[in-house]
N, C-alpha and C positions, 0 to 999 in steps of 0.2 A: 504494500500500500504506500510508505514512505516514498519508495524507487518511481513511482508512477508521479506521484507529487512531485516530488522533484524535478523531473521530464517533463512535466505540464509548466512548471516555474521557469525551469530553462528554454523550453520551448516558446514561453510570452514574453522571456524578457531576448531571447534571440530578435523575433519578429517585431518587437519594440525597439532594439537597436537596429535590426534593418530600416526601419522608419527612418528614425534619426538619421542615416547614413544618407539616406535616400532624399529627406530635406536638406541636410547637411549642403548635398553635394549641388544642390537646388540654390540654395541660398548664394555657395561661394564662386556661383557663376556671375552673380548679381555684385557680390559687395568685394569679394576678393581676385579675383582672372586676373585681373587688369596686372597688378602686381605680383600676384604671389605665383602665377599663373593659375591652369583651371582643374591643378589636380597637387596643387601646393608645391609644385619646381617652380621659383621665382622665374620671372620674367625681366626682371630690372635689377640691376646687382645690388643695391640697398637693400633691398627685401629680402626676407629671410626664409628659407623652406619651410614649407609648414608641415608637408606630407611627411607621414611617421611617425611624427611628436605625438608625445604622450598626451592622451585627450583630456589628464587633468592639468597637465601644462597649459594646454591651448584653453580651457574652460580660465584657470585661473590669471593669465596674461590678457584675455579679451574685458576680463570683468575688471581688473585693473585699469583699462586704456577708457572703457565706459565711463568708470567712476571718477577718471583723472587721478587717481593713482602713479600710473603708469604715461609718464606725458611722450605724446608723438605727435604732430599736430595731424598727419593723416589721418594716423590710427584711432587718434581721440575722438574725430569727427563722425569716422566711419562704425566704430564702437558705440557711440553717443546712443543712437536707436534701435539698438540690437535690445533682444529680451531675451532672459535667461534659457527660454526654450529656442531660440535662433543661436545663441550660446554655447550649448550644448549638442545641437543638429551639425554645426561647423568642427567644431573638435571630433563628433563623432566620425565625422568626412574625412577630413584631412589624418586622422588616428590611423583610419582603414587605410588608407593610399598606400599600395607598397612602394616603397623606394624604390628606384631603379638606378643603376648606376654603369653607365658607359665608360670603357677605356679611353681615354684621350687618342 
């Protein structure tokens, strides 16, 4: 009985972080491509890779730049109107992203 609970818990919270990934990846075409590019490999050398970072990094660093914590004046801006659950949808995107890494 436990083993079956358990599989129904990880099975909702699977399909609940698919969500998330799935607006994540929705959202950072809108607020982040431009720079970070559209799967978190920068696009601009300032920018920083986002893809792979720990999704409580990127939760904790986007809630900083919201609150001004964390001062960047893009970031501040672009942070500004994010909501905890946009927050959370983007770190869960960019967590998933496997890295890829090319030889020179």
């Amino acid at each position: 009985m436990n083993k079956i609970f358990i599989a129904v818990l990880a099975g909702a919270a699977f399909s609940a972080y698919a969500n998330d990934v799935a607006e994540g990846r929705a959202k950072a075409e809108v607020a982040c491509a431009l720079c970070h590019g559209p799967t978190g490999q920068a696009t601009l050398p300032n920018a920083p890779n986002l893809a792979g970072q720990q999704a409580i990094y990127l939760n904790e660093q986007l809630r900083n730049y919201r609150s001004g914590k964390r001062q960047n004046e893009v970031m501040n801006m672009i942070a500004k109107p994010l909501t905890d659950a946009d927050i959370s949808h983007l770190a869960a995107w960019f967590s998933a992203v496997k890295v890829t890494v090319e030889a020179p």
